[in-house]
C-alpha positions as CSV (number, residue, x, y, z in Angstrom):
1,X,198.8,62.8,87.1
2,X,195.9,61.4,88.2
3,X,193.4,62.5,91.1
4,X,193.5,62.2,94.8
5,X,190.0,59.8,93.7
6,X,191.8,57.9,91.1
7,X,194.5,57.3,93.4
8,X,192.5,56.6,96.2
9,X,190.6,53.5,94.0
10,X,194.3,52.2,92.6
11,X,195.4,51.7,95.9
12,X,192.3,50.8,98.2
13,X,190.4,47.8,97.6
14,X,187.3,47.7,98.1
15,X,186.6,44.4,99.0
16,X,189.4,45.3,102.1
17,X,188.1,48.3,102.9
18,X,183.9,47.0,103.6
19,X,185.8,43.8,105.1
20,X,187.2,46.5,107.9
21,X,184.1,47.6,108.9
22,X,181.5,44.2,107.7
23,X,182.1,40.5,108.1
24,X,182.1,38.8,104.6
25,X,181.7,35.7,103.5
26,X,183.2,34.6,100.0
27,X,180.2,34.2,97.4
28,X,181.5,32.6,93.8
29,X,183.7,35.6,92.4
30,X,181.9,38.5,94.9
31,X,181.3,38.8,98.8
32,X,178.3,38.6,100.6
33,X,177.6,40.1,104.3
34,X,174.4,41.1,106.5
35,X,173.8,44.6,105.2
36,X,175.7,47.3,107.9
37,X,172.5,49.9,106.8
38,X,169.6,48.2,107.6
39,X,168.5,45.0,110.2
40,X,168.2,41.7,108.4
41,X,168.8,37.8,108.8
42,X,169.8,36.2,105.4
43,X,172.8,38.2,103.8
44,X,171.4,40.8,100.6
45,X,174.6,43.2,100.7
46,X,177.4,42.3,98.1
47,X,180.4,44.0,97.2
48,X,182.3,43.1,93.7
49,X,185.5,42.9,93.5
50,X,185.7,43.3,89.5
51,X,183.5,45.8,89.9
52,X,185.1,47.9,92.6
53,X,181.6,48.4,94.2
54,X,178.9,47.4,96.6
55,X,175.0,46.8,96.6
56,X,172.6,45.7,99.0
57,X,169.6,44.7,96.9
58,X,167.5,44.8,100.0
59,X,167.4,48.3,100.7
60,X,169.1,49.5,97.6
61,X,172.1,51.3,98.8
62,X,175.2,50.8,97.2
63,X,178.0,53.0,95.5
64,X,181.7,53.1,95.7
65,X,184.6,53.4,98.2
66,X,183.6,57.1,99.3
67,X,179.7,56.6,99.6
68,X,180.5,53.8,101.6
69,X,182.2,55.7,104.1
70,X,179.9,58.5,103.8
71,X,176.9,56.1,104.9
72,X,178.7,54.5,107.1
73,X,180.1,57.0,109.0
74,X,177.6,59.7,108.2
75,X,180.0,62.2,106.9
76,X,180.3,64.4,103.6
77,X,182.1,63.6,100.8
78,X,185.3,66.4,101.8
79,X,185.6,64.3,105.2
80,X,185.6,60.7,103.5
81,X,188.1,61.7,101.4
82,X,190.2,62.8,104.1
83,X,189.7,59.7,105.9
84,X,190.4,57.1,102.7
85,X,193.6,59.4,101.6
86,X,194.6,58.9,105.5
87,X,194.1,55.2,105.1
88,X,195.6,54.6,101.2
89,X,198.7,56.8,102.2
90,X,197.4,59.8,99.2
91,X,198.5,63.1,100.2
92,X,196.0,65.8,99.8
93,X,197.0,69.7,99.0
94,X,196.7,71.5,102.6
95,X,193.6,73.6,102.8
96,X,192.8,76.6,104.6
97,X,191.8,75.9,107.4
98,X,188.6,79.0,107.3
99,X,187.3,76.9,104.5
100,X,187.4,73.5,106.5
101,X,183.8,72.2,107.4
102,X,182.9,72.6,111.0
103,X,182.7,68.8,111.7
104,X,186.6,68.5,110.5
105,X,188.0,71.6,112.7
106,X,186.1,70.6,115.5
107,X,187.4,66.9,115.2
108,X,191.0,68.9,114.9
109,X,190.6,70.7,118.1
110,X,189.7,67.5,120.2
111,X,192.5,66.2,118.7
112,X,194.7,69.0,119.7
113,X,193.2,68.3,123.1
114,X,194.4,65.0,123.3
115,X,197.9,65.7,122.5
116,X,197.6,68.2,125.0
117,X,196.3,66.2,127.4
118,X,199.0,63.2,126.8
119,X,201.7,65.9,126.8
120,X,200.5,66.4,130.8
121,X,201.1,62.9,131.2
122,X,204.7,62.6,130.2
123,X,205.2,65.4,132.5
124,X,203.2,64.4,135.6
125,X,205.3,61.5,137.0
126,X,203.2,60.6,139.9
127,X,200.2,60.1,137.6
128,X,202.4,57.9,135.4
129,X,203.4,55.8,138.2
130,X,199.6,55.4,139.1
131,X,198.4,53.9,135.8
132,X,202.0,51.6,136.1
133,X,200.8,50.6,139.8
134,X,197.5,49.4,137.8
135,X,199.8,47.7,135.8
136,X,199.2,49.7,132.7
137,X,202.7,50.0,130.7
138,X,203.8,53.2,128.6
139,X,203.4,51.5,125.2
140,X,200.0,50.9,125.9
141,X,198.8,54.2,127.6
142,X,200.6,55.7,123.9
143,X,198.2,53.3,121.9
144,X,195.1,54.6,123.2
145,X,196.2,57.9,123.7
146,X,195.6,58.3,127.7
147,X,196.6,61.5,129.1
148,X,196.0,63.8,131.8
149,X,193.6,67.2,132.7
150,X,195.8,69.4,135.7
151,X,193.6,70.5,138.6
152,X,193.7,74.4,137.5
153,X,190.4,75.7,135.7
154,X,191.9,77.1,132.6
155,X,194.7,75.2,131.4
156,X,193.0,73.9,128.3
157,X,191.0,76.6,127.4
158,X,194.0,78.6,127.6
159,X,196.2,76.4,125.6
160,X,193.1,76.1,122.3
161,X,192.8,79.3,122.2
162,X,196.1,79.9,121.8
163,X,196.0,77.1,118.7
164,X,193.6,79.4,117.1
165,X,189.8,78.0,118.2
166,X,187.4,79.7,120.1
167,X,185.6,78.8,123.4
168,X,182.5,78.5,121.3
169,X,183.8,76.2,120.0
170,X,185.5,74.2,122.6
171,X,182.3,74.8,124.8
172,X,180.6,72.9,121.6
173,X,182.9,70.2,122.2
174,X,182.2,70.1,125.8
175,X,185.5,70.2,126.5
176,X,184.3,73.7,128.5
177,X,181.7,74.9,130.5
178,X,179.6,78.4,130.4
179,X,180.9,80.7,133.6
180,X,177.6,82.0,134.7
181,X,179.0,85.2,135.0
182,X,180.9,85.1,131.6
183,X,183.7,83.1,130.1
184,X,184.4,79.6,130.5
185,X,186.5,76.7,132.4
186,X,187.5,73.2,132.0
187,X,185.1,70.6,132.1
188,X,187.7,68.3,132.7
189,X,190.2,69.1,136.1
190,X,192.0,66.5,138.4
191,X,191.4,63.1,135.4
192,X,193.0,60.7,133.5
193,X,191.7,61.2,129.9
194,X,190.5,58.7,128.6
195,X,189.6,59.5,124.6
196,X,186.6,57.9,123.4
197,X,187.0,57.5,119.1
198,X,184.8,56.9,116.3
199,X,184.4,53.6,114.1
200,X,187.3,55.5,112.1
201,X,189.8,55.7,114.7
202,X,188.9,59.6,115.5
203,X,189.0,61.2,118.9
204,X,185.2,62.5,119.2
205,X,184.9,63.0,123.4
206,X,186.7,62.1,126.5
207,X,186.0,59.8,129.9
208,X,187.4,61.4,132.6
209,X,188.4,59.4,136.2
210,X,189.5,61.1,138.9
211,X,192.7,61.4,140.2
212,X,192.3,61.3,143.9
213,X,196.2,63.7,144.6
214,X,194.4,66.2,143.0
215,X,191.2,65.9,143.9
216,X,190.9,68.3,146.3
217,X,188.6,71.4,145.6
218,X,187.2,70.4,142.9
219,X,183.5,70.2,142.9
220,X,183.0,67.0,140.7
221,X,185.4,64.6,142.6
222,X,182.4,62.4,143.6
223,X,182.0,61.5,140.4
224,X,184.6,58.6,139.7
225,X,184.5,59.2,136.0
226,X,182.6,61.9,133.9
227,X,182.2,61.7,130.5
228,X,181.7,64.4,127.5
229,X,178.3,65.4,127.3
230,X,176.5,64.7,123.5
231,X,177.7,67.0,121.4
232,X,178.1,67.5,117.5
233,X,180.9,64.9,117.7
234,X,180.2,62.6,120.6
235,X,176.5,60.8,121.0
236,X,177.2,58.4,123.8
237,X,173.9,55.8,122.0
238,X,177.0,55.2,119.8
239,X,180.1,55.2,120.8
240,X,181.9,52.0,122.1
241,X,184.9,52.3,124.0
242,X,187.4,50.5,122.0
243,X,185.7,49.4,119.2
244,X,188.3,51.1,116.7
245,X,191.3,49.2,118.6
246,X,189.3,45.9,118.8
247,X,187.0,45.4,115.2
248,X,189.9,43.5,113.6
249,X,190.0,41.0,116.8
250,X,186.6,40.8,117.2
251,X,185.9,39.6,113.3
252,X,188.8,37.3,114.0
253,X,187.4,35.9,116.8
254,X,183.9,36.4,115.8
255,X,182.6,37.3,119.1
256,X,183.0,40.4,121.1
257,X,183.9,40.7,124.7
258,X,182.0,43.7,126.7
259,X,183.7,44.8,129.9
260,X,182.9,47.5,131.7
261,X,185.2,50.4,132.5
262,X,187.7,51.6,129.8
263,X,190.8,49.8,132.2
264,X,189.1,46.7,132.0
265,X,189.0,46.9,128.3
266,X,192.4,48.4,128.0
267,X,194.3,46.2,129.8
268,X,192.5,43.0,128.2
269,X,194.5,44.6,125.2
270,X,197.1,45.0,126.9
271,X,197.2,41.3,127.6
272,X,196.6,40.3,124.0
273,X,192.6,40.0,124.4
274,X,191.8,42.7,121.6
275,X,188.3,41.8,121.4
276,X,187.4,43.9,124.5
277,X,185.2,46.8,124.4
278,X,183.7,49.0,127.1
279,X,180.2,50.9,127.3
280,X,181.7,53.3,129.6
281,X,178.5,54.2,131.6
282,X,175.7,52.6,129.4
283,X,173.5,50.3,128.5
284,X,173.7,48.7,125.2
285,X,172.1,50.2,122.7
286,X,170.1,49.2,119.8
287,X,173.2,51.6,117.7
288,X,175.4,50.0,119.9
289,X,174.3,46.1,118.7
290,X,173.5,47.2,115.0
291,X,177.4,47.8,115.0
292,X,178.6,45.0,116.9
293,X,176.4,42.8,114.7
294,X,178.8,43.6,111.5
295,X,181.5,42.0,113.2
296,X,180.1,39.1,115.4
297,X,176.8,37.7,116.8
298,X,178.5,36.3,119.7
299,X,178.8,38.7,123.0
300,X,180.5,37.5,126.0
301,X,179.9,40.0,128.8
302,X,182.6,40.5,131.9
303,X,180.5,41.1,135.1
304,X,180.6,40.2,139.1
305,X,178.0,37.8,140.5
306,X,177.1,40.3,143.2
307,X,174.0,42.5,142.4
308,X,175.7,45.3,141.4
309,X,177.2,42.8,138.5
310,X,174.1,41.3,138.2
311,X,172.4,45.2,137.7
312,X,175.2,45.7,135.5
313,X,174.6,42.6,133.1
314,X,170.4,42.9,133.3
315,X,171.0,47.1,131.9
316,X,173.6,46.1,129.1
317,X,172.0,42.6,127.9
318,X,168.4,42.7,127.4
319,X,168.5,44.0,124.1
320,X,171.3,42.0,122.9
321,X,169.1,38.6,123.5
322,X,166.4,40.4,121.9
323,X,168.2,41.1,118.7
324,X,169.7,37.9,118.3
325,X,173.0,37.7,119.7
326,X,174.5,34.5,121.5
327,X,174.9,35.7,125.1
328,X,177.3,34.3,127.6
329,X,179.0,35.7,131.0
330,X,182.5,35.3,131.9
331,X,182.3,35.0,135.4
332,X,184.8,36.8,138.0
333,X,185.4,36.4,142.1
334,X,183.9,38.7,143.7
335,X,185.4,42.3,143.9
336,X,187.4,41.2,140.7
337,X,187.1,43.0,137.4
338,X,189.1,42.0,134.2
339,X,191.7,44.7,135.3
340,X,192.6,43.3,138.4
341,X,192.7,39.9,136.9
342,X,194.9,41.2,134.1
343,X,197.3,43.2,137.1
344,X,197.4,39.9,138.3
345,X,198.2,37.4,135.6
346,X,197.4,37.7,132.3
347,X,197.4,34.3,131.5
348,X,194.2,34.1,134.1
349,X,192.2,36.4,132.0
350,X,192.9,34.5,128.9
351,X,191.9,31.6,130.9
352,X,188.7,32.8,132.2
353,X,187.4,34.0,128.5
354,X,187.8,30.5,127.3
355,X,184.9,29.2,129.7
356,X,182.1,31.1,129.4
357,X,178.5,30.4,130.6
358,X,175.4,30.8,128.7
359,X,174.0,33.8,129.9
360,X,170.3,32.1,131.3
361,X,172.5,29.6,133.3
362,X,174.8,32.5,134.7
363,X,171.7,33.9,136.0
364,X,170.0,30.8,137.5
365,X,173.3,29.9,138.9
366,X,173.2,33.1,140.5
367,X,169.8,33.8,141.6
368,X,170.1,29.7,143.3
369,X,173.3,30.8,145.6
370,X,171.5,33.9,146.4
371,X,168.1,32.5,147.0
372,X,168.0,29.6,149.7
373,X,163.9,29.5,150.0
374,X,162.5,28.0,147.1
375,X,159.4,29.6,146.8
376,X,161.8,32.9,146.7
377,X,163.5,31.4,144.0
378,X,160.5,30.9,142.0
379,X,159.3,34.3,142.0
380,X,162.9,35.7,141.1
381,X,163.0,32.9,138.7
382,X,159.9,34.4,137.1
383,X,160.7,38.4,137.2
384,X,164.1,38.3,136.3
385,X,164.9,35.2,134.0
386,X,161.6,34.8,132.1
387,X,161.5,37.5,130.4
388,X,164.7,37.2,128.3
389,X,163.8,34.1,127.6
390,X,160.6,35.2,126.0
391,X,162.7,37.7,124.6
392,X,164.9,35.4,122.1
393,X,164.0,35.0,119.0
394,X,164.4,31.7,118.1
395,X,161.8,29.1,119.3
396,X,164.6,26.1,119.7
397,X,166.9,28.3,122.3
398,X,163.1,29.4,124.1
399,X,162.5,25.7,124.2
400,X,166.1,24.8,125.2
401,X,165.6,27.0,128.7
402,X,162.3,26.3,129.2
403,X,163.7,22.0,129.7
404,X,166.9,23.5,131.6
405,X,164.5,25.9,134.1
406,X,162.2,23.1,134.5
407,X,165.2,20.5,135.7
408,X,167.0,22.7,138.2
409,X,163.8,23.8,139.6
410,X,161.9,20.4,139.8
411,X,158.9,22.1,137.8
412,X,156.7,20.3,135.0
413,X,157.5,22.0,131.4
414,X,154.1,22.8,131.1
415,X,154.2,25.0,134.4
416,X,156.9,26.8,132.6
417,X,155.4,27.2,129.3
418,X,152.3,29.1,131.2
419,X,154.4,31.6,133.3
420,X,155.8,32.0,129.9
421,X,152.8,32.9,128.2
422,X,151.6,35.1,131.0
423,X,155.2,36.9,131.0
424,X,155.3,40.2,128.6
425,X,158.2,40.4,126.5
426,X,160.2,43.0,128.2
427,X,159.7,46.6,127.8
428,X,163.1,47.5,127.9
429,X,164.2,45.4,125.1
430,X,165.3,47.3,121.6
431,X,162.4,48.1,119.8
432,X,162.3,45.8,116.2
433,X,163.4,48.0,113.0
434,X,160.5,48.1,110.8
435,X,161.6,45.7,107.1
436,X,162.7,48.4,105.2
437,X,159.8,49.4,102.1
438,X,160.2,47.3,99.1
439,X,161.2,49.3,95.6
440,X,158.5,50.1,93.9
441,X,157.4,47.4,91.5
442,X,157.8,47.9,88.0
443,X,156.4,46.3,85.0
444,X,157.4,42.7,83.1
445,X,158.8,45.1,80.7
446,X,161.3,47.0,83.1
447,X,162.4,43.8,84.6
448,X,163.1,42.7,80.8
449,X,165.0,45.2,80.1
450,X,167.3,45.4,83.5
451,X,167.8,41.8,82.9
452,X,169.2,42.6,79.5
453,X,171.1,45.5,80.4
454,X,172.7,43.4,83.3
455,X,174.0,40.7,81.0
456,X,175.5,43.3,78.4
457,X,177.5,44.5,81.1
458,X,179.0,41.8,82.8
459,X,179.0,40.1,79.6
460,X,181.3,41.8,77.0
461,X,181.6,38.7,74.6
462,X,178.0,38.3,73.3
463,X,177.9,37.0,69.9
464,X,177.4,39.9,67.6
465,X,174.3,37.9,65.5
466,X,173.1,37.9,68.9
467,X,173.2,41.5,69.8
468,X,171.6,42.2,66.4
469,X,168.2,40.9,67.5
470,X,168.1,43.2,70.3
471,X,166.5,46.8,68.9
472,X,167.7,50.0,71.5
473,X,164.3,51.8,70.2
474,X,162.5,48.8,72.2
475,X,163.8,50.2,75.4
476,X,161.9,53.0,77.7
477,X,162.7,56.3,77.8
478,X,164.9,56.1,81.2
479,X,166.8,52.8,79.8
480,X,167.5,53.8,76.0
481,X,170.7,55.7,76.4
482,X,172.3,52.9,78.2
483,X,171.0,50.5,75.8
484,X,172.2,52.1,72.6
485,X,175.7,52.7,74.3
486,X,175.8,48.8,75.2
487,X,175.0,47.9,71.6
488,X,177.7,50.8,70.5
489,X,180.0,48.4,72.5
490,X,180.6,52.0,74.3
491,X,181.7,52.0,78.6
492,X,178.5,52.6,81.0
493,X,179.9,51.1,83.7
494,X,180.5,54.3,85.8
495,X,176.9,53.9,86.8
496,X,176.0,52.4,89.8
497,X,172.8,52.0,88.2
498,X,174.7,49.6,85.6
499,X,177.0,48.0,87.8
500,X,174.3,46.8,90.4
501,X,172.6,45.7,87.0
502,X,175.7,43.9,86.2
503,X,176.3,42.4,89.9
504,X,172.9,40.9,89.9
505,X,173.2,39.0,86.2
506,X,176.9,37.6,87.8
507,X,174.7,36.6,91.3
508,X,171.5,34.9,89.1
509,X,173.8,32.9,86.1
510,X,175.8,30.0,86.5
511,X,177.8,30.1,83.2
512,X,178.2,31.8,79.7
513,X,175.8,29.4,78.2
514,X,173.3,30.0,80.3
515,X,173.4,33.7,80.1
516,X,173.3,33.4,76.5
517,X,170.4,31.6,76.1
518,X,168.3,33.5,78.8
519,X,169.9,36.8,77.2
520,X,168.2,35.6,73.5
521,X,164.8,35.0,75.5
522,X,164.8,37.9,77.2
523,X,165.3,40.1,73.7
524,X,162.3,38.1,72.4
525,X,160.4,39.3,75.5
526,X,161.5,42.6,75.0
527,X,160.5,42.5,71.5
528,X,157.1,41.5,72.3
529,X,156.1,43.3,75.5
530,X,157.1,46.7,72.6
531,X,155.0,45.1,69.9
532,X,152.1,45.1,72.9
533,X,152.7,48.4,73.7
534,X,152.9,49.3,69.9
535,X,149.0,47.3,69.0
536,X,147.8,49.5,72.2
537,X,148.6,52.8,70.3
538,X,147.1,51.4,66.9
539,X,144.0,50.5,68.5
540,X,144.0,54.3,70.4
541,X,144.3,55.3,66.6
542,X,141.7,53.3,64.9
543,X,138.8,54.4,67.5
544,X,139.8,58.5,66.8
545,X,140.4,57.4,63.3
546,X,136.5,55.9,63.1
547,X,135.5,58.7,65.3
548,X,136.7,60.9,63.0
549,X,135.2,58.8,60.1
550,X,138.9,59.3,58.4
551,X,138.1,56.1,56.3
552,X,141.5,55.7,54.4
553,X,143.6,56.8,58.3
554,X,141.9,53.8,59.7
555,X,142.4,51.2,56.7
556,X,146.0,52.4,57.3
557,X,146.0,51.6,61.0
558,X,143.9,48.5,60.7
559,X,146.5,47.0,58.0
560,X,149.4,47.8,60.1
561,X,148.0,46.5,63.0
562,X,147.3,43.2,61.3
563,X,150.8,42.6,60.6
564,X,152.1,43.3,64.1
565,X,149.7,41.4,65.4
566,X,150.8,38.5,62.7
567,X,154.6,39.4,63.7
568,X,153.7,38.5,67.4
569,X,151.9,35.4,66.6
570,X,155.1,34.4,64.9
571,X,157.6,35.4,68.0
């Protein structure tokens, strides 16, 4: 019977599982995508297909289904395995749970604090009837696993520890706080839970609102919503609220739609607009947009035109202009967010997301109905709307504004253009990755031979007078092995090393012939960059040789370095 891993790879394919997570376009036989691990604008990550496999020949990552995951989701090999036999429907053998990582029982116990949470909720029918009266149905408060903390202190703490786990470790969580005289309580009392999950679909932390029936006593019940502190599980720089729900919709759509409160983006579900996501009390961040970026490079952001909607939009948008991303606002009444739209007609909401405005003009509309006096205008003009524009990365859209800010203020372009120049790109935008190092370069006669070794691999019909020519013992050291097993007609292919080798002959060929032919120059290369290498040693020998004044040695030497260097000639 074969493995958990061998069944894993039969039934997962790997071209379906990276689609999941990265956009791809088709490229010849493979697939092609902006590398998830690293910032870049023309596409360098490929997965195969044939291969089962995936490269990025920019930053050199690459590997299988599991290292995929485990870069991807920064988790060990035990927990990706979990998570792809979850997904492929592969049964593992239950484990004791004492020799589970700490990661996997602590992702257990916030799971076992989300059922108990949800089980609250089935019994508390006045909060039930609340979430309906927001018009959130059953079904959906089941799909994103909303449930309810009671008022009392302990109730959770109580019911964990019965399950087995120990208020270290649900204080590690942050499902629980420290007494200060010993012992601990809830964090969360008097809320609807809210779970916040991972890219995988895993509960990791937990928003909090306040349920005002119960609110009473409780010291937090200012605070409209609180959210898990960052913890081993939960860092709040990367977790968006939906995303798991909505990654399929939003590569479908190819844009992404960022509410924000987790109603807002729950009920846009709810109402068939699965592209919604919340930041649930942050700004974007540069995480945040490096995630988004693998589905869409469109973002269309749901805020009021007051100036708390306007505060909103300025904290969550500056460093999406700056990293690229098409910008534009779907504008709401006043007072209105997407819920309340959604309570009202769902047909409205999927109305007002076909219409949306460019984000510059959203904010010069804005700033003109709020600003009557034109000189006022101006200055906000210049402090608030400049400096995304010197923010964008391409010169065209810059240009584009510039015209547009120019017409609807009755300026010259040139005035523009200098408040431009004198306008600093803005200190709040996401800091640029550094370009990743380039590999270290490597001689003609490496790239020679990983040429070669690439079209033995994808290429298992060579003609066999051709492989003849080809001499393993010209090879280095590190590539030998894998060249004497090539010529043995023997399998290498469960290197990465090899497959990457082979992906990259499939990329740079068109056809059989023309691998062929390049394959026959290279082996003449090959043969000459050795017979180099080979005249560098003689003439090492002849100089000790005279040195030595070992007379007959160096006639020996000097002969056999006369027909090498007559065997080159002839190459």
């Amino acid at each position: 019977m074969s493995s958990p891993v061998e069944q894993i790879k039969e039934r997962l394919d790997i071209v379906e599982l990276v689609r999941s997570y990265v956009k791809l376009d088709k490229a010849g036989a493979n697939f092609k995508a902006l590398c998830p691990f690293h910032s870049e604008k023309t596409p360098s990550f490929f997965v195969s297909p044939a291969k089962q496999m995936w490269h990025c020949f920019s930053c050199s990552k690459g590997g299988d289904h599991f290292q995929f995951i485990q870069d991807l989701e920064g988790v060990e090999f035990p927990e990706a395995l979990r998570i792809l036999a979850e997904r492929a429907g592969v049964e593992l053998k239950r484990e004791d749970p004492r020799a589970r990582s700490e990661r996997t029982r602590l992702l257990s116990l916030v799971d076992d604090a989300a059922r108990f949470y949800e089980s609250n909720l089935v019994r508390r029918k006045d909060v039930g009837d609340y979430l309906k009266g927001r018009g959130l149905t059953g079904e959906t408060a089941k799909r994103f696993r909303i449930g309810y903390a009671e008022r009392e202190w302990n109730t959770l703490c109580d019911y964990l520890k019965r399950k087995g786990y120990r208020e270290d470790e649900i204080e590690k969580v942050g499902l629980a706080v420290k007494k200060d005289g010993g012992g601990h309580f809830d964090r969360f009392r008097a809320r609807i839970m809210f779970p916040l999950f991972d890219g995988s679909g895993r509960i990791v932390g937990f928003s909090g609102r306040i349920f005002d029936k119960d609110a009473e006593g409780q010291k937090d019940a200012d605070s409209k919503y609180i959210n898990s502190p960052q913890t081993i599980l939960y860092d709040k720089s990367k977790v968006l609220y939906g995303l798991s729900h909505a990654k399929d919709a939003i590569r479908k759509e190819e844009k992404a739609i960022l509410v924000e409160g987790q109603m807002d983006a729950v009920l846009s579900h709810q109402a068939g607009v699965e592209h919604a996501i919340a930041v649930s009390g942050t700004a974007l961040t540069q995480f945040h947009l490096a995630t988004l970026k693998r589905f869409a490079q469109s973002l269309l952001v749901s805020f009021d035109r007051d100036a708390a909607g306007l505060n909103a939009a300025d904290r969550s948008i500056k460093h999406a202009l700056a990293e690229g991303f098409d910008v534009s606002v779907i504008s709401l009444p006043p007072g209105k967010d997407p819920a309340d739209i959604v309570k009202e007609s769902a047909d409205a909401w999927r109305e007002s997301i076909q219409h949306p405005i460019p984000f510059i003009a959203f904010l010069m509309d804005a700033f003109s109905e709020q600003e009557k006096d034109g000189r006022a205008l101006l200055r906000t003009v210049k402090e608030r709307v400049l400096p995304y524009i010197v923010s964008m990365e391409s010169e065209m859209e810059r240009a584009y504004w510039v015209k547009d800010i120019a017409r609807r203020l009755s300026l010259a372009e040139d005035a523009v253009w200098k408040e431009m120049d004198k306008t600093p790109r803005t200190t709040d935008a996401a800091p640029k990755q550094l370009k990743e190092p380039e590999r270290r370069a490597s001689s003609r006669k490496d790239s020679i031979e990983e040429r070669i070794l690439g079209i033995l691999a994808w290429k298992k019909d060579m003609p066999q007078a051709t492989l003849e020519k080809l001499n393993a013992g010209w090879f280095s050291s590190e590539r030998r092995e894998f060249a004497e097993h090539a010529l043995a007609g023997k399998e290498a292919q469960s290197s990465h090393y090899i497959k990457k080798l082979a992906l990259e002959a499939e990329l740079a060929y068109e056809d059989d012939l023309q691998a062929h032919a390049e394959f026959e120059e290279l082996t003449s290369g090959l043969k000459k960059e050795h017979i180099r290498a080979e005249l560098e040693t003689l003439a090492s020998d002849m100089r000790r040789a005279e040195g030595q004044g070992d007379v007959g040695l160096l006639e020996k030497k000097m002969e056999e370095f006369k027909r090498l260097s007559q065997e080159l000639h002839e190459e």
